[in-house]
PDB file of N, CA, C, O and CB in Angstrom:
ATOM      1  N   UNK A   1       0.853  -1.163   0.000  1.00  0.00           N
ATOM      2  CA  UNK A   1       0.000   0.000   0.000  1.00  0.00           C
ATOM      3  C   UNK A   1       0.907   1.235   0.000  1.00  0.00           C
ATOM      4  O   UNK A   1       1.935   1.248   0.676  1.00  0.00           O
ATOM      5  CB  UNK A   1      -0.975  -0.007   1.228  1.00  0.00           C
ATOM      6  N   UNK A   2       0.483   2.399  -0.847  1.00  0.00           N
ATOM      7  CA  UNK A   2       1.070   3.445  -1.013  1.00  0.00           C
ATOM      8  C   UNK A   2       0.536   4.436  -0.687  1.00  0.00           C
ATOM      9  O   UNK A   2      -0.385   4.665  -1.471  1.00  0.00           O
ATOM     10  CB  UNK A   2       1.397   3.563  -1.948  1.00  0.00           C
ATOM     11  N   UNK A   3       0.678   5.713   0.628  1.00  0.00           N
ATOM     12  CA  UNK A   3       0.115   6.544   0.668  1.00  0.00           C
ATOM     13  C   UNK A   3       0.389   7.657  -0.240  1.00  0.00           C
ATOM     14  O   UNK A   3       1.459   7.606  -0.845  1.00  0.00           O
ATOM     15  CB  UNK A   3       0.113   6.705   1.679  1.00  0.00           C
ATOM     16  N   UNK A   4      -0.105   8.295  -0.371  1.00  0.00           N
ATOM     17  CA  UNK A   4      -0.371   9.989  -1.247  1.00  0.00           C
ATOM     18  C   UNK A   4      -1.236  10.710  -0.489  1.00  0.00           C
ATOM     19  O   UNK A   4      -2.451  10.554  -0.610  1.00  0.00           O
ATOM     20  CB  UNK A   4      -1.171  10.003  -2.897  1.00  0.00           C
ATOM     21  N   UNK A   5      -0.617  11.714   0.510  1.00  0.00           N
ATOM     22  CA  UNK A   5      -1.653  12.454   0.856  1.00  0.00           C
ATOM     23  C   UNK A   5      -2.259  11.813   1.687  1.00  0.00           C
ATOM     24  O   UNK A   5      -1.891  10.927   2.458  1.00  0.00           O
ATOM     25  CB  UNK A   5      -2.402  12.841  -0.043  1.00  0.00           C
ATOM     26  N   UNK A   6      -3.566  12.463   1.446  1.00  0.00           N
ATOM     27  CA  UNK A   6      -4.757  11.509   2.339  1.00  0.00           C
ATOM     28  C   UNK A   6      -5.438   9.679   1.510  1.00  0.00           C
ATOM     29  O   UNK A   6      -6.242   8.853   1.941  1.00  0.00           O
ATOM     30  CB  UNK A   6      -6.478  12.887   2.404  1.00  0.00           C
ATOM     31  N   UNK A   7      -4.852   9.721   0.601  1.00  0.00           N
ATOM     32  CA  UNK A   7      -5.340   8.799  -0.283  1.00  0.00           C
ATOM     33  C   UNK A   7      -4.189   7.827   0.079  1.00  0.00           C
ATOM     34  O   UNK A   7      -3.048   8.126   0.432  1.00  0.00           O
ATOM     35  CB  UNK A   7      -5.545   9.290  -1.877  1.00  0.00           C
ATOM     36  N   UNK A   8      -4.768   6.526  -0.094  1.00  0.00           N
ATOM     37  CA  UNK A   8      -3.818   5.036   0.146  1.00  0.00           C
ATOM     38  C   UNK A   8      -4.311   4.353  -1.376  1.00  0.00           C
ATOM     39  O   UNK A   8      -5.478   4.315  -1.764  1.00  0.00           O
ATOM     40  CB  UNK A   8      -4.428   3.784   1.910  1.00  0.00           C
ATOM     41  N   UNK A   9      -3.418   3.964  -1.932  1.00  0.00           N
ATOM     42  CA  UNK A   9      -3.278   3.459  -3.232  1.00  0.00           C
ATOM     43  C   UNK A   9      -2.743   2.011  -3.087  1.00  0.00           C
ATOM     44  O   UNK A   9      -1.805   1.951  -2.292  1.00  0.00           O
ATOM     45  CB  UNK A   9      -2.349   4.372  -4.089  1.00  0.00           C
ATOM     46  N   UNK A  10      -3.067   0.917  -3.606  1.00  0.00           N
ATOM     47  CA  UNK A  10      -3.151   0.009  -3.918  1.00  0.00           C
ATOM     48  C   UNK A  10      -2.241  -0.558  -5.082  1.00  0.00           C
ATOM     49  O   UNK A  10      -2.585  -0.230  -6.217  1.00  0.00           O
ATOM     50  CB  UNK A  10      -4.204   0.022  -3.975  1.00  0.00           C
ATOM     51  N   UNK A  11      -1.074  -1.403  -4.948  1.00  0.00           N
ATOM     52  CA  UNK A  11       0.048  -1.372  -6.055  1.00  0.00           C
ATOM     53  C   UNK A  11      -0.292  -3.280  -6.559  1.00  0.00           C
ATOM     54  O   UNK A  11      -0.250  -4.008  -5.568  1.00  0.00           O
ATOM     55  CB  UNK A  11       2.109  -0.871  -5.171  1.00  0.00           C
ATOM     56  N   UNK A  12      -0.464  -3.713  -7.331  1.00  0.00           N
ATOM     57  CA  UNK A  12      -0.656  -5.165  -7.325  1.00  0.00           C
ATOM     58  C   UNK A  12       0.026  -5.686  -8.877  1.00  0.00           C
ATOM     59  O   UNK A  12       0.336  -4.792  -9.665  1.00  0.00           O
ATOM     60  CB  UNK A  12      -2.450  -5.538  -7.118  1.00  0.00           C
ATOM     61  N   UNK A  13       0.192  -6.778  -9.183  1.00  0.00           N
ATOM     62  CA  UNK A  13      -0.012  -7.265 -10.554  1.00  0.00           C
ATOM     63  C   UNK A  13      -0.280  -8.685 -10.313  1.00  0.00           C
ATOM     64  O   UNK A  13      -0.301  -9.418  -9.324  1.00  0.00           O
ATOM     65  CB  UNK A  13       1.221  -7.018 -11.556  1.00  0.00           C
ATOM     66  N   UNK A  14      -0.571  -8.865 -12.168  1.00  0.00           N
ATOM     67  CA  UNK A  14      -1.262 -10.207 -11.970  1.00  0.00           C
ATOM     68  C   UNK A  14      -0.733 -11.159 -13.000  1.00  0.00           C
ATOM     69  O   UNK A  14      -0.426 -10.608 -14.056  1.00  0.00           O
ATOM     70  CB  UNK A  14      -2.856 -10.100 -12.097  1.00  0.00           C
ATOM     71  N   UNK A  15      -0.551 -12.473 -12.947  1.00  0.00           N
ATOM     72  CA  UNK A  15      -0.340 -13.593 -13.978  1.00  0.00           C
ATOM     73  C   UNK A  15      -0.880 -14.164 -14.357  1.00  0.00           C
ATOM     74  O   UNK A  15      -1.486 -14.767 -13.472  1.00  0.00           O
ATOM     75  CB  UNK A  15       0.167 -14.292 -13.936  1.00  0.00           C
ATOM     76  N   UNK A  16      -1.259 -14.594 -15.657  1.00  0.00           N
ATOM     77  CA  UNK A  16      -2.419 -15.543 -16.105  1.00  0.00           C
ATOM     78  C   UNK A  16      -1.310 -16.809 -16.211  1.00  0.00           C
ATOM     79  O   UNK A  16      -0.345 -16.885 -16.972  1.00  0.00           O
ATOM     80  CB  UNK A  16      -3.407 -15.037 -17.770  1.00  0.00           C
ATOM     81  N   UNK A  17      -1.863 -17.983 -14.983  1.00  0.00           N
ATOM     82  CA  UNK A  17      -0.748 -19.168 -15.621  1.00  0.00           C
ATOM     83  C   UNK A  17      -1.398 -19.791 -15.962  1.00  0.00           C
ATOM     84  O   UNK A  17      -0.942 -20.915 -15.751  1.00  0.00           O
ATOM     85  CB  UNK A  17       0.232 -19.967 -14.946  1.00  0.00           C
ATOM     86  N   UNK A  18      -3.114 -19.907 -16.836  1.00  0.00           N
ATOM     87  CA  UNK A  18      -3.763 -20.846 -17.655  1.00  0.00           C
ATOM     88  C   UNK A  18      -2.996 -21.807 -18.107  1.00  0.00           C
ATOM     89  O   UNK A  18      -2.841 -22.927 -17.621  1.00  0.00           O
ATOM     90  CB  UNK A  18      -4.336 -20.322 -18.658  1.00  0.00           C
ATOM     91  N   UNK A  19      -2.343 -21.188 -19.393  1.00  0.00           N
ATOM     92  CA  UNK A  19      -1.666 -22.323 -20.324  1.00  0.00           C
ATOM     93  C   UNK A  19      -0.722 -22.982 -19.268  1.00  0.00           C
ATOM     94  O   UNK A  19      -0.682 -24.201 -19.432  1.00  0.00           O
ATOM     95  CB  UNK A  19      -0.735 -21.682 -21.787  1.00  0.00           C
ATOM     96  N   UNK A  20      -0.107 -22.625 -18.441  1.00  0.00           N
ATOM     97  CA  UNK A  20       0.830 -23.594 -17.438  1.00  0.00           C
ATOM     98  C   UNK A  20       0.147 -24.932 -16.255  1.00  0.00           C
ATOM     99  O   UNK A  20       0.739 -25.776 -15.582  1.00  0.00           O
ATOM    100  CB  UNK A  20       1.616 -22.376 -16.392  1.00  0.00           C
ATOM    101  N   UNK A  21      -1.283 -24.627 -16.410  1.00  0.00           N
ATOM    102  CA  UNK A  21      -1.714 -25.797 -15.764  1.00  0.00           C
ATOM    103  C   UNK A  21      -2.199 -26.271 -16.417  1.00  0.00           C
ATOM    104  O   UNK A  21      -2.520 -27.433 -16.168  1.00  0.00           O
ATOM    105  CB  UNK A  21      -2.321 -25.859 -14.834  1.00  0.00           C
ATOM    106  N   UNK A  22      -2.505 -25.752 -17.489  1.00  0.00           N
ATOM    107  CA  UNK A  22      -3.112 -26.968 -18.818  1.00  0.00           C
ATOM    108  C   UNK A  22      -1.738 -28.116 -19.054  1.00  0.00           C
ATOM    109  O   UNK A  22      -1.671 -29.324 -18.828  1.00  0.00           O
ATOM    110  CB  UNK A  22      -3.477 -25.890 -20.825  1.00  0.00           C
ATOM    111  N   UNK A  23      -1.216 -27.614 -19.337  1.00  0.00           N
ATOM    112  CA  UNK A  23       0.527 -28.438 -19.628  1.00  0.00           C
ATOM    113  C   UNK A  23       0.890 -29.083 -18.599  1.00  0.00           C
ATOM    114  O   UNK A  23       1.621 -30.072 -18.564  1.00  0.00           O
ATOM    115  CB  UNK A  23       1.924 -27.451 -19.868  1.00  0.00           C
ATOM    116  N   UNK A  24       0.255 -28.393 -17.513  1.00  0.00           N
ATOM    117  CA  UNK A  24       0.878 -29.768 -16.629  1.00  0.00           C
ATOM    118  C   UNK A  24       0.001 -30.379 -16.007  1.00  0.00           C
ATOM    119  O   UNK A  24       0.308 -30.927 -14.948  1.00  0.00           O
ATOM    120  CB  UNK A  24       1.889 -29.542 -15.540  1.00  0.00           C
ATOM    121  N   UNK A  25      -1.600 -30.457 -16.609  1.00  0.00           N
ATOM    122  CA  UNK A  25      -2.734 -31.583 -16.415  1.00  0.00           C
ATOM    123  C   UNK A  25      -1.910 -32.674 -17.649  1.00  0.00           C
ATOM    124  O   UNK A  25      -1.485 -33.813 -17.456  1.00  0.00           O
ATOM    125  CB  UNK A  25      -4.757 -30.911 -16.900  1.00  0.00           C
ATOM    126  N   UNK A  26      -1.878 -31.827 -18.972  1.00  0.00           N
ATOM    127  CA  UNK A  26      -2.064 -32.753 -19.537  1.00  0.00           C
ATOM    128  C   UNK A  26      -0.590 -33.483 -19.866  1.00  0.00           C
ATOM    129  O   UNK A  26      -0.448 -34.276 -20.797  1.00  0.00           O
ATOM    130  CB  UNK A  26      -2.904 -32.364 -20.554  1.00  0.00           C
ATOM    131  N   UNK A  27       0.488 -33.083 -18.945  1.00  0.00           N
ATOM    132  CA  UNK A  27       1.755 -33.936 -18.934  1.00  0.00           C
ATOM    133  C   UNK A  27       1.450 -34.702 -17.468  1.00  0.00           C
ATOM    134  O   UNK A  27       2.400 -35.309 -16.973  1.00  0.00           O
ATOM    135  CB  UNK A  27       3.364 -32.922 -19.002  1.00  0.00           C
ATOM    136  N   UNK A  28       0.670 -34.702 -17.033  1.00  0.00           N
ATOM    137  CA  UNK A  28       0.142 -35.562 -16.118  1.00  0.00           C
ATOM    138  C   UNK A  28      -0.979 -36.800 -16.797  1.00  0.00           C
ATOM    139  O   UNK A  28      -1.259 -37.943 -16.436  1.00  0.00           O
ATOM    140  CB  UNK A  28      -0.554 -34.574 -15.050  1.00  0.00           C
ATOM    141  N   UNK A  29      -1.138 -36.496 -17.198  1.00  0.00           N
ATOM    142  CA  UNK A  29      -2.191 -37.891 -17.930  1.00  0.00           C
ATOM    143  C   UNK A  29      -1.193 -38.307 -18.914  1.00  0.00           C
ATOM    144  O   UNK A  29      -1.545 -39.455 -19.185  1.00  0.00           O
ATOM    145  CB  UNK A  29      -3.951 -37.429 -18.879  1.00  0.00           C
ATOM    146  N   UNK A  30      -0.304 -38.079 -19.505  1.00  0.00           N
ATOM    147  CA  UNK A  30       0.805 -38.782 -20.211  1.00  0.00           C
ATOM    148  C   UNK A  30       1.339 -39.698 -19.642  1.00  0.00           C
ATOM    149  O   UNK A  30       1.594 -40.827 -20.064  1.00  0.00           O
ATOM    150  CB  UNK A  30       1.755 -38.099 -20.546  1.00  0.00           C
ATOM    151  N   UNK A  31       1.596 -39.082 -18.315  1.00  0.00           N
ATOM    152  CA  UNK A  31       2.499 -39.960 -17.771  1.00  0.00           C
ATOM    153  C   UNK A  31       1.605 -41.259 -17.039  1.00  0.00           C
ATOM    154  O   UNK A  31       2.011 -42.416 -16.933  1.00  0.00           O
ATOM    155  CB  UNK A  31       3.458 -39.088 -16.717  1.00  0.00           C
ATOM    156  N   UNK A  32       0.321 -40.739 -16.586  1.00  0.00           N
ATOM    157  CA  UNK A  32      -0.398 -41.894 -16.025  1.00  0.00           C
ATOM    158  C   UNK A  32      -0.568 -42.809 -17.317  1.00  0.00           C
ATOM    159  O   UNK A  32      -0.314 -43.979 -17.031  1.00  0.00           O
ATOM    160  CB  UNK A  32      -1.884 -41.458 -15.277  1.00  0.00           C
ATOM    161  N   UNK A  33      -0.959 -42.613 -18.799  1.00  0.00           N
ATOM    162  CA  UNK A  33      -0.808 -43.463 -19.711  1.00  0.00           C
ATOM    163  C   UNK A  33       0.170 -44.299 -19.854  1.00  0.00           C
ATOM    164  O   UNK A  33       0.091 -45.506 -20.085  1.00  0.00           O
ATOM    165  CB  UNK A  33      -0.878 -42.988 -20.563  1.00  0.00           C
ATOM    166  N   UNK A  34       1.107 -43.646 -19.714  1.00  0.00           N
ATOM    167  CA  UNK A  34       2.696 -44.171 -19.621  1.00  0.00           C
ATOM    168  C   UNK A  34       2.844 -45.849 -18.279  1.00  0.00           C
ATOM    169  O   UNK A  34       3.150 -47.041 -18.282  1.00  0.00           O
ATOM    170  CB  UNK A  34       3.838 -42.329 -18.787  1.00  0.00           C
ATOM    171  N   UNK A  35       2.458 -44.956 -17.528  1.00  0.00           N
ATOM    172  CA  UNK A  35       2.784 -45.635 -16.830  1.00  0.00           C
ATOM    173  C   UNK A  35       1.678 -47.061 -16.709  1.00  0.00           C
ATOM    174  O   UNK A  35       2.237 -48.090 -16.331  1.00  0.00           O
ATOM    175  CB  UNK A  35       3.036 -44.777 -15.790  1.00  0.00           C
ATOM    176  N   UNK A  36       0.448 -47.142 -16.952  1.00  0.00           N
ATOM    177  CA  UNK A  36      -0.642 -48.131 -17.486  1.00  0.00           C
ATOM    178  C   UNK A  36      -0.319 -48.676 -18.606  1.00  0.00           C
ATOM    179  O   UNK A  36      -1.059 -49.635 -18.826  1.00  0.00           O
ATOM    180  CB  UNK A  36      -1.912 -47.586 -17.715  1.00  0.00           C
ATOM    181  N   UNK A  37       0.517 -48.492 -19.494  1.00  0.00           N
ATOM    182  CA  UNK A  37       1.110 -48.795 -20.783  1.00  0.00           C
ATOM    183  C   UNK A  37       2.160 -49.992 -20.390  1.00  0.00           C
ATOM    184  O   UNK A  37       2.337 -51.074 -20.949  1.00  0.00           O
ATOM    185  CB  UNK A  37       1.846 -47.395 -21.500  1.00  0.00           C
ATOM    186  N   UNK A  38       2.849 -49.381 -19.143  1.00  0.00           N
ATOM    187  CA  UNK A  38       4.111 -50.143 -18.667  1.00  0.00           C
ATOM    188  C   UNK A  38       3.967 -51.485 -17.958  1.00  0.00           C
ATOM    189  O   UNK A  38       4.500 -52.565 -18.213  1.00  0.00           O
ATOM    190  CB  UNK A  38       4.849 -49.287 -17.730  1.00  0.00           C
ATOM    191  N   UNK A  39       2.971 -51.080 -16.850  1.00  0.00           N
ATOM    192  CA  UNK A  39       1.945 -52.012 -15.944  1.00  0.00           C
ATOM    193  C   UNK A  39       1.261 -53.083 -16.893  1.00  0.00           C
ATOM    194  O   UNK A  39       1.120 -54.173 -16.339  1.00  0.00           O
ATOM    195  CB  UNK A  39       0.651 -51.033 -15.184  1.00  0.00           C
ATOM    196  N   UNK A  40       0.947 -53.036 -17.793  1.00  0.00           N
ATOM    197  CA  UNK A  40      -0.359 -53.636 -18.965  1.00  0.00           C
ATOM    198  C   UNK A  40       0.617 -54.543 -19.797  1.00  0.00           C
ATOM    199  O   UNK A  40       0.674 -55.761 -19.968  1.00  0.00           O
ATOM    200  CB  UNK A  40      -1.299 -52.187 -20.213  1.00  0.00           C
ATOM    201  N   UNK A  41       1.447 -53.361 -20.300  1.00  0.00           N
ATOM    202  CA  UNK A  41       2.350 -54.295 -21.006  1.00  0.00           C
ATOM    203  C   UNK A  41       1.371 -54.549 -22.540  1.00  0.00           C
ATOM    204  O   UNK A  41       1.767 -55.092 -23.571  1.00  0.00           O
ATOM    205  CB  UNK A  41       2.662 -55.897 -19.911  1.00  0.00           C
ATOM    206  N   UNK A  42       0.125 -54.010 -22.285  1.00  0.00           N
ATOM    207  CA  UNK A  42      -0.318 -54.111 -23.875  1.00  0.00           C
ATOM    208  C   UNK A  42      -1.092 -52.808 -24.420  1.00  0.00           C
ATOM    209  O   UNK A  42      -2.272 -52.604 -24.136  1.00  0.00           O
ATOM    210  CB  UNK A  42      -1.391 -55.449 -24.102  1.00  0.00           C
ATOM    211  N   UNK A  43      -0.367 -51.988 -25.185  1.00  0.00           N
ATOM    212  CA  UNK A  43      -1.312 -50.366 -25.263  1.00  0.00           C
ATOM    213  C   UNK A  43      -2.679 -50.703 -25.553  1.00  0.00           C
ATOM    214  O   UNK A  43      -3.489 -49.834 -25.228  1.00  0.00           O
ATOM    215  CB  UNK A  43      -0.820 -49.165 -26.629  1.00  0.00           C
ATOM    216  N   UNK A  44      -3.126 -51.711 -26.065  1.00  0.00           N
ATOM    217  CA  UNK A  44      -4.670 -51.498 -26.928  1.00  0.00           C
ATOM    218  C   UNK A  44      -5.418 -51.979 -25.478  1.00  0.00           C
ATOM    219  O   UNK A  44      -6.572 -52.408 -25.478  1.00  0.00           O
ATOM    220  CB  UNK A  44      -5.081 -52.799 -28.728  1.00  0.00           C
ATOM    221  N   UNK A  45      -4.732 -51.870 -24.442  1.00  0.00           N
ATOM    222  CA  UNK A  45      -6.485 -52.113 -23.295  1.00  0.00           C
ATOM    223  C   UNK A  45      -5.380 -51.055 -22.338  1.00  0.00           C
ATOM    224  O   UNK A  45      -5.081 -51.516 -21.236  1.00  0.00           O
ATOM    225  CB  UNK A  45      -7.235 -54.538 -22.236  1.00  0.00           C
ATOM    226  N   UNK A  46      -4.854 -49.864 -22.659  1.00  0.00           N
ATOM    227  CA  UNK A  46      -4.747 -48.386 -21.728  1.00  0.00           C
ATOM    228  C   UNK A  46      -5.909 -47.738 -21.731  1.00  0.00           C
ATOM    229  O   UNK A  46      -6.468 -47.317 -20.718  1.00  0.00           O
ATOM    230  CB  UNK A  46      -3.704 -47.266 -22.240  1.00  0.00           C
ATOM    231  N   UNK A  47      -6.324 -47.632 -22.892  1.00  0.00           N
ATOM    232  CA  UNK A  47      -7.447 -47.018 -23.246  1.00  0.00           C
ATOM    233  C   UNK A  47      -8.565 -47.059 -21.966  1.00  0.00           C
ATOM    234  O   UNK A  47      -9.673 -46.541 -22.097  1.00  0.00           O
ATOM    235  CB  UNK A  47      -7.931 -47.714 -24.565  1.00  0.00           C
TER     236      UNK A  47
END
């Protein structure tokens, strides 16, 4: 907070990390594929 005077001002910023949790939902289900792929030992029943 910044005063001026009688006035208090408010200093902030902001980040959009959308695209950064998209990427790391969906490098998270890669890897759970991955890893059901490994476990299975046969890709056509990961699905």
């Amino acid at each position: 907070m910044v005063q001026s005077g009688d006035d208090h001002l408010f200093v902030g910023s902001f980040l959009d990390v959308t695209e950064e949790v998209m990427a790391q939902r969906k490098l998270a289900m890669i890897r759970e594929l991955g890893r059901k792929a490994i476990l299975l030992r046969d890709i056509r029943r990961v699905a």
